[in-house]
BARO-516369 format. One record per residue (C-alpha): residue in three letters; x, y, z. Coordinates in steps of 0.05 Angstrom, whole numbers, padded with zeros to 5 digits, always signed. Each point is the difference from the previous one (the first is absolute). Layout:
AlaXYZ;...
END
This chain:
Unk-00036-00471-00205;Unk+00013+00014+00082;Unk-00007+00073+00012;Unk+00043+00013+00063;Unk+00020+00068+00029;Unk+00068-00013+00052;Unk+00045+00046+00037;Unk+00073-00008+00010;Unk+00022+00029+00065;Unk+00066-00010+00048;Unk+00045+00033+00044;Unk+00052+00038-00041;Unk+00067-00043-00033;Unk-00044-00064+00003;Unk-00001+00003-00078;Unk-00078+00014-00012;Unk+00023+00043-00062;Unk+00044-00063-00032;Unk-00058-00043+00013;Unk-00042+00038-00033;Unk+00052+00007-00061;Unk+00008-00077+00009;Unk-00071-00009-00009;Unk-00003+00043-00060;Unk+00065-00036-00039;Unk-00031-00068+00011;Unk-00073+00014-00021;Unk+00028+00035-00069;Unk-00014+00067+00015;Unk+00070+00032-00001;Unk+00065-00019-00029;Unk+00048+00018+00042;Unk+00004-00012+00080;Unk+00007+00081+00041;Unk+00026+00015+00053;Unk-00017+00051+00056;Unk+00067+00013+00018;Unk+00013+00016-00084;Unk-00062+00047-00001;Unk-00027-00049-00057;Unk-00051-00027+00034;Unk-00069-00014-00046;Unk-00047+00024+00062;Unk+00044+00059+00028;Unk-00009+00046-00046;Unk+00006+00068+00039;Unk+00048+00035-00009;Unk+00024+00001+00076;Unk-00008-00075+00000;Unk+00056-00011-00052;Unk+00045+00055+00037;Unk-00016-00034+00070;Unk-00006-00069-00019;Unk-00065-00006+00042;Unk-00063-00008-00016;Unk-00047+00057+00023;Unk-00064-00001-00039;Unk-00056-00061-00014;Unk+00018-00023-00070;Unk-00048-00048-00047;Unk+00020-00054-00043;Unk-00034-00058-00034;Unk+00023-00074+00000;Unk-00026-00063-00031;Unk+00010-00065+00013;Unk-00033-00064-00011;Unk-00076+00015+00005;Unk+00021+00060+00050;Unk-00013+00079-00013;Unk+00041+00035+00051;Unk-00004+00071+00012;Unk+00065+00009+00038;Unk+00001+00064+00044;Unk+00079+00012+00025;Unk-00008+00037+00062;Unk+00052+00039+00039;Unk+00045-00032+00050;Unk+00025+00061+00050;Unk-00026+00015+00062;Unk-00017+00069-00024;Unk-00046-00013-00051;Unk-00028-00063+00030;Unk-00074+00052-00011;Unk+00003-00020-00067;Unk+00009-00073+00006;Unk-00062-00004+00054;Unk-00052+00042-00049;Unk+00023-00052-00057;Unk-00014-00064+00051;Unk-00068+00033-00003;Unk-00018-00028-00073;Unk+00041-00070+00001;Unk-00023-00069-00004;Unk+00069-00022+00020;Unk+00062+00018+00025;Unk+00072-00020-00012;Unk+00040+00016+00059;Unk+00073-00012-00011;Unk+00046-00013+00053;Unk+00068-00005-00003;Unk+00033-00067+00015;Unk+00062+00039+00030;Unk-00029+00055+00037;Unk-00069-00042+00024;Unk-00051+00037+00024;Unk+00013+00069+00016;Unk-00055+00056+00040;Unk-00019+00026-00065;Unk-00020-00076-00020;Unk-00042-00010+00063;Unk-00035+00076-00013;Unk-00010-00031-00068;Unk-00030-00063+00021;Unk-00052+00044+00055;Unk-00018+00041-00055;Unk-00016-00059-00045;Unk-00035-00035+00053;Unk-00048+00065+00016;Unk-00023+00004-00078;Unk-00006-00078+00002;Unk+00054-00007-00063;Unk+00007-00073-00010;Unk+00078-00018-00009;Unk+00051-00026-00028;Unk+00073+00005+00023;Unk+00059-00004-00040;Unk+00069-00005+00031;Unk+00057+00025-00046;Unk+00067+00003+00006;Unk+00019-00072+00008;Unk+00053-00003-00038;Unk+00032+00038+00051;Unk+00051-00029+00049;Unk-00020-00013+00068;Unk-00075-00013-00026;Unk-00035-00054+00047;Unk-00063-00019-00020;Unk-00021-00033+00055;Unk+00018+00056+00049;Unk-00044+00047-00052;Unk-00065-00039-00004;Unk+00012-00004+00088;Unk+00008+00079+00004;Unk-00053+00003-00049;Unk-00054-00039+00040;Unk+00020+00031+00055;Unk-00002+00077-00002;Unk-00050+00005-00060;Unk-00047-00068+00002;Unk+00000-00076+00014;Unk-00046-00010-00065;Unk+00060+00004-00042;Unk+00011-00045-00041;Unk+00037-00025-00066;Unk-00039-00021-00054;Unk+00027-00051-00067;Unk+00000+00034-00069;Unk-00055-00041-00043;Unk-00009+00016-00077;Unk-00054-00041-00018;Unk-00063-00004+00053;Unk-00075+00010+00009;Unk-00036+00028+00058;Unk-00006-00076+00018;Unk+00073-00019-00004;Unk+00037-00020+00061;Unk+00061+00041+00031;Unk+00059-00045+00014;Unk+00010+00039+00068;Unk+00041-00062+00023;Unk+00024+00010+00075;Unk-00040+00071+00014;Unk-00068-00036-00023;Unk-00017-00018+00072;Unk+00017+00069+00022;Unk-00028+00035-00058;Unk-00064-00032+00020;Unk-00003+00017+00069;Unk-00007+00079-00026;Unk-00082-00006-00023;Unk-00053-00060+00027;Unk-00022-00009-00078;Unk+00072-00013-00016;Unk+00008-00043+00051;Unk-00067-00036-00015;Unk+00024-00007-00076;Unk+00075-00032+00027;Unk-00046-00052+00048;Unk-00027-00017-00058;Unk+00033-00001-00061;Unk+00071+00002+00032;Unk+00015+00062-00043;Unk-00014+00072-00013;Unk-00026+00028-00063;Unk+00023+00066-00040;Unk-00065+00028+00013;Unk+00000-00017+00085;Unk+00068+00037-00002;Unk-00028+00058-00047;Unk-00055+00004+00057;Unk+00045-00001+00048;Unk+00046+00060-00023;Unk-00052+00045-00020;Unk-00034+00006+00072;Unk+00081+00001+00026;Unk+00003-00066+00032;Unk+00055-00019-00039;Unk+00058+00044-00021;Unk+00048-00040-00059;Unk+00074+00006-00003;Unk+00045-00005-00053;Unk+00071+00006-00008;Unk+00057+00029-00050;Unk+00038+00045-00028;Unk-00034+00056-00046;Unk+00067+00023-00014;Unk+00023-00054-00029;Unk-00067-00024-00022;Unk-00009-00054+00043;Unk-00065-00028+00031;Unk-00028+00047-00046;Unk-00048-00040-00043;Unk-00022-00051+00053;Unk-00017+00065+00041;Unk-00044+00021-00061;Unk-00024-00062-00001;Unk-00028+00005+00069;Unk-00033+00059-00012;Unk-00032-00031-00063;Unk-00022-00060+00041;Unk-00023+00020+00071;Unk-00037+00070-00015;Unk-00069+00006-00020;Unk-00032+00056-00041;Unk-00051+00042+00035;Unk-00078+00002-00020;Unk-00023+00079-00005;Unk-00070+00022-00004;Unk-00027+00039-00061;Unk-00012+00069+00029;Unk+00061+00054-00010;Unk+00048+00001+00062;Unk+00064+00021+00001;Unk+00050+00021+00060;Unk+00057+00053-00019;Unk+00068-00017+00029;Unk+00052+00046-00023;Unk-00001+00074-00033;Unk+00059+00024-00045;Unk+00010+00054-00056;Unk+00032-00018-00070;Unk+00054+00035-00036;Unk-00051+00045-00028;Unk-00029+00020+00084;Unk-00064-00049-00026;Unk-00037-00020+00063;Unk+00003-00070+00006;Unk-00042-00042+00041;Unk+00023-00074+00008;Unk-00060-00048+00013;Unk-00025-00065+00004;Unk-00060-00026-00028;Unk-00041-00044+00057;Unk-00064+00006-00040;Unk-00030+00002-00075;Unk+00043+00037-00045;Unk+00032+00062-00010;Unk-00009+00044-00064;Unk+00046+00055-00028;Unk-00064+00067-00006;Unk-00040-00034+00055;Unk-00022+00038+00056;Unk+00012-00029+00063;Unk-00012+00020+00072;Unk+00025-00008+00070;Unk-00021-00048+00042;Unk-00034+00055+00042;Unk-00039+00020-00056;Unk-00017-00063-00018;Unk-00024-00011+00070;Unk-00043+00062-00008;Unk-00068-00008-00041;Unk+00002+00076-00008;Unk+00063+00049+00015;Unk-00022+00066+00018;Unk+00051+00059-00041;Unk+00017+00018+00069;Unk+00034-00070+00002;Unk+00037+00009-00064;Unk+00020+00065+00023;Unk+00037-00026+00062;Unk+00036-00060-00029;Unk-00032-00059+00031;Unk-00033-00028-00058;Unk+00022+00008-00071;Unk-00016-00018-00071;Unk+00055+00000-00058;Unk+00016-00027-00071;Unk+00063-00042-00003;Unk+00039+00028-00073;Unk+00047-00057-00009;Unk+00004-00073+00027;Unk+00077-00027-00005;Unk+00026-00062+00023;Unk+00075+00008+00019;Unk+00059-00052-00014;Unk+00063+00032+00044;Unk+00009+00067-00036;Unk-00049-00012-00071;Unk-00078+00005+00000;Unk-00046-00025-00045;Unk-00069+00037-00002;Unk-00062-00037-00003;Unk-00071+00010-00001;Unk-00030-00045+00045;Unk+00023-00043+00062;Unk-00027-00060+00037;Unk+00000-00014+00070;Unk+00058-00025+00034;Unk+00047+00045-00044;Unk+00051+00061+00024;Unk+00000+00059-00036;Unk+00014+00079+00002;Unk-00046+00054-00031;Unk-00002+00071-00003;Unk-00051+00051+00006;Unk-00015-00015+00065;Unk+00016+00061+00054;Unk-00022-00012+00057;Unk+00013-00075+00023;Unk+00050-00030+00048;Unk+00026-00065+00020;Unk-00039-00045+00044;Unk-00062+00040-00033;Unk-00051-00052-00027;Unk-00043+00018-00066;Unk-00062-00023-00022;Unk-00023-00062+00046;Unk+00072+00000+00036;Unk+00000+00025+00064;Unk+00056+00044+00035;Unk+00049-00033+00023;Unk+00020-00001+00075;Unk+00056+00048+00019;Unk+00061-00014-00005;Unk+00049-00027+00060;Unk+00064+00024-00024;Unk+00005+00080+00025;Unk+00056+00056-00005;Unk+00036+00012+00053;Unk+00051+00057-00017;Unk-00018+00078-00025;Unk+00050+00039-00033;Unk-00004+00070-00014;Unk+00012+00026-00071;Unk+00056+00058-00009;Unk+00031+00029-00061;Unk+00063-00034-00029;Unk+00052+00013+00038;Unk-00020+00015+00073;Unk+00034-00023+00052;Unk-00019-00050+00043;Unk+00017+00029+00072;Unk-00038+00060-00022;Unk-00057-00040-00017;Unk-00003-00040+00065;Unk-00017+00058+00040;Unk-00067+00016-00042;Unk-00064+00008+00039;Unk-00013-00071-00016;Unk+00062-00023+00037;Unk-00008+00045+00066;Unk-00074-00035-00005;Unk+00030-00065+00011;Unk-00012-00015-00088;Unk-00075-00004+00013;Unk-00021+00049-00060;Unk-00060-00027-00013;Unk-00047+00043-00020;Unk-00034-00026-00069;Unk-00030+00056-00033;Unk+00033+00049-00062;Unk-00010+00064-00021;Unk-00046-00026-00051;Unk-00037-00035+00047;Unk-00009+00056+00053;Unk-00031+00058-00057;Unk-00042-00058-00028;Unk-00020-00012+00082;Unk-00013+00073+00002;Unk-00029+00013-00057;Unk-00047-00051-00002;Unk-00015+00012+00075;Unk-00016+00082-00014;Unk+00039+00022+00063;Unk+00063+00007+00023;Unk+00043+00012+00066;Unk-00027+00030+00054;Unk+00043+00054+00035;Unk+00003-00051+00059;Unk+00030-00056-00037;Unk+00043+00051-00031;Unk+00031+00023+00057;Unk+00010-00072+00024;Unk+00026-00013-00056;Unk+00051+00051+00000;Unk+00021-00019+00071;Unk+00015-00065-00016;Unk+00042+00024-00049;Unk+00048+00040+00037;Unk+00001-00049+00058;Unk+00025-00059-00060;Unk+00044+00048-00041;Unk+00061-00030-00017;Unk+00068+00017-00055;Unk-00027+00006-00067;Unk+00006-00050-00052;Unk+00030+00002-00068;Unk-00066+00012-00042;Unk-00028-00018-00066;Unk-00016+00058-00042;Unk-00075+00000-00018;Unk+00006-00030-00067;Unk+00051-00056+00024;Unk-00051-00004+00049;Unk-00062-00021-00031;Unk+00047-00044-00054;Unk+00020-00043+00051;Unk-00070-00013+00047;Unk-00025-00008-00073;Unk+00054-00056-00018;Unk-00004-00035+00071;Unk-00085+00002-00008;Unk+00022-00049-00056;Unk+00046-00041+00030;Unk-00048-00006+00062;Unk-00055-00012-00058;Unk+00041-00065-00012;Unk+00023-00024+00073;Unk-00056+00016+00049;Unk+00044-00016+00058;Unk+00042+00055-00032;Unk-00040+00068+00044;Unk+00012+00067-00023;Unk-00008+00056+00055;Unk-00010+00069-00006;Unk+00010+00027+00069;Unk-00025+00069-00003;Unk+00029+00027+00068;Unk+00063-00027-00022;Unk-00001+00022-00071;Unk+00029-00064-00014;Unk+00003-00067-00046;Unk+00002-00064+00041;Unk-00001-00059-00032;Unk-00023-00072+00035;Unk+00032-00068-00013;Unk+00021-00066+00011;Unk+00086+00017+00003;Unk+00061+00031-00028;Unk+00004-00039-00063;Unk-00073+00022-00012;Unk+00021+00072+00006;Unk+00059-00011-00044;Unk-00039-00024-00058;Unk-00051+00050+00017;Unk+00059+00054-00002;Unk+00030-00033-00071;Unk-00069+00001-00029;Unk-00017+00076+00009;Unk+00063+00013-00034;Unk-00008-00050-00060;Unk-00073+00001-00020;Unk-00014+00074+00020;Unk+00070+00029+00011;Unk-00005+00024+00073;Unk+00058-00001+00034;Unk-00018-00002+00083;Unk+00037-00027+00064;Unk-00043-00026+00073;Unk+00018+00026+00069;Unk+00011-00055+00042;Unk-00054-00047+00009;Unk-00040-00016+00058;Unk-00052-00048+00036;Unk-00071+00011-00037;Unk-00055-00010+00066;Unk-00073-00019-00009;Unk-00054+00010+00057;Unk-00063-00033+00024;Unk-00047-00007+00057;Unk-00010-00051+00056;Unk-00078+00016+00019;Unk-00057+00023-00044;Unk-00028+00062-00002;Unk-00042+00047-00044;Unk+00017+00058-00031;Unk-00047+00062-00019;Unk+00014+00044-00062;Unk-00041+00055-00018;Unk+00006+00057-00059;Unk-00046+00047+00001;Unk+00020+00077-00023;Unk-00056+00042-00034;Unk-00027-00040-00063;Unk+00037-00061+00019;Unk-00025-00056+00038;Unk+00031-00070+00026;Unk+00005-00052+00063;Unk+00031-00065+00004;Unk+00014-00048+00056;Unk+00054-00046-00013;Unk+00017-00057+00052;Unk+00071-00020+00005;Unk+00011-00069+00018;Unk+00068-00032+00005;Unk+00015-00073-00031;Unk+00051-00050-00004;Unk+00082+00016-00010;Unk+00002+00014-00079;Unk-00067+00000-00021;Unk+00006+00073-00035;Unk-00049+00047+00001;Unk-00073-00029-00018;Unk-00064+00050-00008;Unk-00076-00021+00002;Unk-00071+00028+00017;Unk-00054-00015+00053;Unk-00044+00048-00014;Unk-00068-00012-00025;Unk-00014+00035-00079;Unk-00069+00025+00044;Unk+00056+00049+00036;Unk+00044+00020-00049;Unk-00011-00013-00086;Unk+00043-00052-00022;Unk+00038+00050-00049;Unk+00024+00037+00063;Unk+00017-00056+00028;Unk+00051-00032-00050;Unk+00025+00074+00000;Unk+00019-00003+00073;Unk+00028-00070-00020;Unk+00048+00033-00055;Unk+00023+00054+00049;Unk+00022-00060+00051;Unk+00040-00034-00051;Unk+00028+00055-00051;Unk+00062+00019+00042;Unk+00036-00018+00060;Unk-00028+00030+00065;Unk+00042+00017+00053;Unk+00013-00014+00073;Unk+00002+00053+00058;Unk+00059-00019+00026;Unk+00062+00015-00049;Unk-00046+00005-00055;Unk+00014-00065-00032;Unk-00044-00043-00045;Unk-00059-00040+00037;Unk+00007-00076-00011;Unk-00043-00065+00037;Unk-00057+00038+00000;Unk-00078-00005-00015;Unk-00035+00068-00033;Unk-00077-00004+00010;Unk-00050+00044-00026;Unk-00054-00003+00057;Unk-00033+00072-00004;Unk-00004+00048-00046;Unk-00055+00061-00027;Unk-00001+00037-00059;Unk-00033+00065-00016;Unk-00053-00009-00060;Unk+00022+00068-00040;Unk+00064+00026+00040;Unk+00043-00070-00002;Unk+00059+00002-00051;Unk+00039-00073-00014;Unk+00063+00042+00035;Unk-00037+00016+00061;Unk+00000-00073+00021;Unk+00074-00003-00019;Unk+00014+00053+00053;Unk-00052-00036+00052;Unk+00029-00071-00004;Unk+00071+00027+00004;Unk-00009+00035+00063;Unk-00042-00059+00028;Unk+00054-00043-00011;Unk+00054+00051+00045;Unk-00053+00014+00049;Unk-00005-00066+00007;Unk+00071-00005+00011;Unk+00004+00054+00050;Unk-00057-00035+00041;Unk+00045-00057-00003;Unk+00068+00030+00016;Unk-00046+00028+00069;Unk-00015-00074+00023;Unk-00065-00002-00030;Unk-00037-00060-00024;Unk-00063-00003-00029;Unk-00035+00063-00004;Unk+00030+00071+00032;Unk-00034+00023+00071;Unk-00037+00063-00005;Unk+00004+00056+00015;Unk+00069+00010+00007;Unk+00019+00054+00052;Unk+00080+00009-00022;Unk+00046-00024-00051;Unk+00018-00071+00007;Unk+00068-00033+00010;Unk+00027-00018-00059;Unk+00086+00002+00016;Unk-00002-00068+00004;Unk-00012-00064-00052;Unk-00078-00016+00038;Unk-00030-00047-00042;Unk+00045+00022-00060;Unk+00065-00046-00025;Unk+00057+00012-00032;Unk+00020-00053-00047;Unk+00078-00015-00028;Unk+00029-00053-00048;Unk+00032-00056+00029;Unk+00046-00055-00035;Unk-00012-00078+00005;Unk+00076-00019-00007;Unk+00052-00056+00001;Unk+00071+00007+00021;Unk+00057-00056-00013;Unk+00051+00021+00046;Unk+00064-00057+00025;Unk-00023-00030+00064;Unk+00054+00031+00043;Unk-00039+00061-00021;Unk-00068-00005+00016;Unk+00011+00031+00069;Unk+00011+00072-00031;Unk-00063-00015-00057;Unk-00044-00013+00063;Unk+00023+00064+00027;Unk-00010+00042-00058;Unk-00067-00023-00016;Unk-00025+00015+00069;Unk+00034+00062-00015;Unk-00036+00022-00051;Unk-00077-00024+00038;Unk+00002-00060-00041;Unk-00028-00069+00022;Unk+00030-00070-00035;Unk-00023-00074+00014;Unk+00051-00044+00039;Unk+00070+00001-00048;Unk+00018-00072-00041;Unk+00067-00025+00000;Unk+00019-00028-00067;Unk+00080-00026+00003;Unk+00035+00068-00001;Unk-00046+00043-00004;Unk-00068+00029+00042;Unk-00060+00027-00036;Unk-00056+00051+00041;Unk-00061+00013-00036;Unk-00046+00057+00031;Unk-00030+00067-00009;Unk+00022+00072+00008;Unk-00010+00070-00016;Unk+00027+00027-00067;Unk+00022+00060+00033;Unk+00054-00038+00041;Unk+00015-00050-00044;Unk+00003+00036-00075;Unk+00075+00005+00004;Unk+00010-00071+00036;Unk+00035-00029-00060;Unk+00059+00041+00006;Unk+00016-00017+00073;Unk-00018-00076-00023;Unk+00054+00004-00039;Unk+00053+00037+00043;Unk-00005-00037+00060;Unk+00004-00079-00026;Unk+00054+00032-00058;Unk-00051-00020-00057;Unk-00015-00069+00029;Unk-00073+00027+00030;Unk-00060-00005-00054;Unk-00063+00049+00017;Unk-00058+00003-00034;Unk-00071+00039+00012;Unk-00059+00003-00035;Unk-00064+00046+00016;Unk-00041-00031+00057;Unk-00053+00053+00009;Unk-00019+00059+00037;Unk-00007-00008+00083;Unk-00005+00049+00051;Unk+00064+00041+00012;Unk+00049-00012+00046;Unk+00019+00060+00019;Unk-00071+00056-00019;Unk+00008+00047+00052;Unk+00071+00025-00027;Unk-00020-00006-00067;Unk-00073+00037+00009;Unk+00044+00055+00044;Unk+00050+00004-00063;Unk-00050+00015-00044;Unk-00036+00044+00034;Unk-00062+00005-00043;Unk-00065+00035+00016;Unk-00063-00035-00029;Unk-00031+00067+00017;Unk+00054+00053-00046;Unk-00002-00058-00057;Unk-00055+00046-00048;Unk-00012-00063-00048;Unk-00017-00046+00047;Unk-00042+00037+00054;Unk-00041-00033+00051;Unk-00042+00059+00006;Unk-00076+00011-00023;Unk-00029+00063-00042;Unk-00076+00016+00027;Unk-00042+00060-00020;Unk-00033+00051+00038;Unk-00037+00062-00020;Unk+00028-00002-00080;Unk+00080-00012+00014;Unk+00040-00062+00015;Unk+00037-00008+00071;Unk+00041-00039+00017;Unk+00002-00059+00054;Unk+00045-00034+00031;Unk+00009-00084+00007;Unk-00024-00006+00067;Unk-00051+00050+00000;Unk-00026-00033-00069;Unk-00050-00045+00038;Unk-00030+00049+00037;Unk-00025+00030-00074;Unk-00006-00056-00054;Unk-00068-00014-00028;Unk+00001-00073+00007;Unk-00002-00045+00060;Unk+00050-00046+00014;Unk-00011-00076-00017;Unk+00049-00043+00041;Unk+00006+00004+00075;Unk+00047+00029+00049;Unk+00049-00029+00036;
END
């Protein structure tokens, strides 16, 4: 039997949930049809998925049909938790994208369709609702072809065939043809196309079928399963254990669950298995295991998941989805055994919240530290992690840092919050460590100089299910101060940063060159540096430093994105180096670095330096902010004041189209001006506007210099994230400051100046 793994994914109301249940009924494998909006659904089984009658988690069910195995993964449909839906496209050998024969295509469809086309998902479209009134489906397979892809296609329902067995395509042959040279070769030919030229075709996406129905009603159902058991072909995996982990989620019991995929050999309940990191490594040093770059575990159980029921079983082949427990320290996107990571992903949080007791009022918590900062409270470390820092380290704050750092302090003091009680305290970082344990794009900050929780997200109905789930699964009861704009940084020019620890019996340098790359490209890490310089367990050290948290920019402190980390220098000390020595080195190479940067450096810093450099302004330092890719519907009469606003708001749009009544302006713009849009929509065309925005990725902000003098952070009073250098003289540790670093470091620099 076909072994297929396929996602279901759409904008939300286009019925992906009653396909799914429509799916189910007519293979046999429930009796009675849900529905979302009765909180019966077979694949929402949350409990806030029957309340909201969304669906807000990945679900799993199994289908069978013909000679077709279908591991059906029901993904959510929201904007908010469209995360979720891009780590499952991850592990798919096909999608279903629904689209809704009365709405069309929406923004969320098109974000959809980019997402499916970047992890090379082959798939098939099903358009639902046509029962409706006002369905055309002429004018849907048009707007279909033209704002997702001309390859589209539909495709005849055929229960008996071979691989041989011709397609009666009838008029769209020709066309069909056109799409791939072999295809075209075989319709010269033969004067037909086969089920296995089309299965060709829609695996590499040349070829995207269509079908039409109704799932509520159950029509177009079984010639759409059908399709699926005709035109897909099963995958061919090698014998060596892979697997890649898409999703993490806790039981009833708080089990750890990891949800995986098998891409290689097969998985056994007791066996040991490995990241792919350690996999890649012929022998992991303890320091390795230590620091959480490479891991070994034993999976306890291996279930296999059917909407809310499990079976457990001992062994799993290839190709198959399953969850197991015992496994602590994976994530998704993660790759085990012969898998390798995957790439980051595109989708990012825009918002932070900050956490306050039940209760508090939301004026009061607008004028918190993080709001007078212009909401840029980004600093990623926790008390936990700061002692461990410290600890590990052997020192702590100098009286010169101290001082700065109780400047800073009274120059940024602001009304005080409501506050958690110590206890309520650690219960809640320790429930929202879980939840972020599940949703990666789900960031957890501890801001120390704030005392503060801020949470990082996608949107409000994110933080309202984040909110309902505290108080159900771990009965916490909290509120969020308003939210604001969540900024990332980078750097336009190169440039290497210097980071040395040394006080007495410690020992460490690193250089670290800082290179920037292309708009959403993350944050990617790698060495240049010769094993003959530094031993390769040092190295992959330095590595895990560069990767095990988010490192910060110098100029509101916000996370650094579009940006290459490489190890290029670095000397240890044969008896006085400690593995937390070089944890201390690479994180002040990486803000010196940043400094150098911020001062118009590129390359390598001048030296000597005779005063302090500028550093008041951006230099070679940028501040990045979310923008939206949007579409707006407004009534042509209209489109005047639409123009306007978008300018407005520092948005850009393509040239407006004119369809009957109505105009439609597609463009860009910042979130910050254009989060509240929808209301204004709405009020000025007297509900006859339609908006719609979807995340279009991070670009330089429109309007830094306010925003940098809002927040007024100092890179220099931040204590975790110093850009300054520890050197020894005469038995004690002194300290020295970024600019003055090169004048003392150990190791030459490697790149060149400017």
């Amino acid at each position: 039997m076909k072994q297929i793994v396929a996602g279901i994914v759409a904008h939300v109301d286009a019925g992906k949930t009653t396909l799914s249940e429509a799916l189910l009924y007519r293979t046999g494998e429930i009796r009675k049809l849900g529905r979302v909006d009765h909180g019966d659904a077979f694949l929402d089984t949350n409990s806030l998925e029957k309340a909201r009658g969304i669906t807000i988690f990945a679900h799993q069910a199994l289908v069978e049909h013909g000679d077709l195995r279908l591991t059906l993964l029901d993904t959510p449909g929201h904007v908010d938790f469209a995360a979720e839906t891009e780590r499952v496209l991850r592990v798919l050998d096909y999608a279903i994208l629904v689209v809704s024969g009365t709405d069309g295509v929406q923004g969320h469809t098109e974000t959809l369709w980019r997402l499916l086309a970047r992890y090379g998902v082959p798939t098939f479209i099903f358009v639902n609702k046509c029962d409706a009134a006002g369905f055309a489906r002429e004018a849907i397979l048009a707007q279909l072809r033209k704002r997702l892809s001309d390859a589209i296609y539909p495709l005849p329902a055929m229960e008996q065939f071979t691989e041989g067995s011709a397609v009666p395509l009838d008029a769209f042959a020709e066309d069909i043809a056109t799409l791939d040279e072999e295809a075209m070769n075989d319709y010269l030919e033969h004067g037909v196309l086969s089920v296995g030229r089309l299965r060709s075709m829609i695996a590499v996406r040349e070829l995207f079928p269509v079908y039409f129905g109704s799932a509520l009603k159950l029509e177009g159902v079984e010639e759409f399963l059908d399709g699926l058991e005709t035109f897909t072909r099963e995958r061919e995996w090698p014998a060596a254990f892979a697997a890649r982990v898409f999703k993490i989620a806790h039981d009833g019991q708080h089990n750890r669950m990891t949800w995986l995929r098998v891409t290689g050999g097969a998985l056994k309940a007791k066996e040991i298995v490995s990241s792919s990191s350690c996999a890649a490594a012929s022998t992991p040093s303890p320091a390795q295991e230590d620091d959480g770059m490479a891991w070994s575990e034993k999976v306890d159980q291996v279930r296999i998941y059917n909407g809310a029921k499990f079976e457990t079983v001992t062994e799993v082949p290839a190709g198959s989805v399953c969850a197991v427990t015992g496994l602590t320290r994976t994530f998704p996107g993660e790759g085990l055994g012969a898998e390798p990571d995957a790439e980051s992903p595109s989708l990012q949080p825009v918002l932070t919240y900050t956490v306050l007791p039940a209760g508090a009022e939301s004026d009061t918590a607008g004028t918190s530290g993080a709001a007078k900062r212009g909401g840029t409270g980004h600093d990623s470390v926790n008390r936990d992690d700061a002692e461990h820092d410290a600890a590990k380290s052997g020192t702590g704050r100098n009286e010169e840092n101290d001082t700065a750092g109780q400047d800073a302090e009274t120059d940024n003091s602001s009304p005080v919050l409501p506050q958690f009680d110590d206890l309520t305290l650690h219960k809640v970082i320790t429930a929202l460590r879980e939840l972020e344990d599940e949703d990666p794009l789900l960031h957890v900050v501890w801001v120390e100089r704030l005392a503060e929780i801020h949470v990082q997200l996608m949107g409000a109905v994110q933080l309202e299910i984040i909110q309902q789930t505290l108080h159900d699964r771990f009965g916490l009861d909290v509120s969020f101060g308003p939210g604001s704009i969540l900024y990332r940084e980078t750097i336009t020019a190169p440039v290497e940063g210097a980071g040395h620890f040394e006080p007495l019996r410690h020992y460490a340098e690193a250089h670290i060159l800082l290179e920037p790359r292309e708009p959403g490209s993350g944050v990617t890490v790698g060495s240049a540096l010769s094993e003959n310089d530094l031993d390769r367990n040092w190295q992959r050290l330095i590595l895990t430093h560069l990767t095990e948290r988010e490192h910060l920019g110098v100029l509101v402190g916000a996370p650094l994105t579009d940006i290459k980390m490489t190890l290029v220098a670095g000397r240890a000390h044969l008896k006085h180096t400690e593995g937390g020595d070089f944890r201390q080195a690479t994180y002040r190479a990486i803000r010196q670095g940043l400094m150098e940067a911020r001062a118009g450096v590129s390359g390598r810093p001048e030296t000597p330096v005779e005063s302090r450099p500028d550093t008041t302004g951006e230099g070679n330092c940028r501040l990045l902010e979310p923008w939206y890719r949007f579409r707006l519907e407004v009534p042509a009469d209209m489109i005047g004041r639409a123009m306007s606003d978008i300018q407005r708001m520092a948005g850009t749009f393509e040239s407006p189209v004119t369809d009957g009544e109505y105009a439609v302006i597609e463009g860009e713009a910042p979130v910050s001006e254009m989060r509240d849009y929808t209301m204004e929509v709405n009020q000025y065309t007297h509900g006859h506007g339609h908006f719609s925005a979807t995340f279009g990725g991070y670009k330089p902000c429109h309007d830094a210099e306010q925003v940098i003098a809002a927040a007024a952070y100092d890179p220099e009073a931040d204590l975790d994230n110093t850009p300054d250098s520890v050197f020894c003289a005469h038995g004690a540790g002194y300290p020295v400051k970024w600019y003055k670093v090169p004048e003392f470091m150990h190791l030459d620099f490697t790149t060149s100046g400017k």
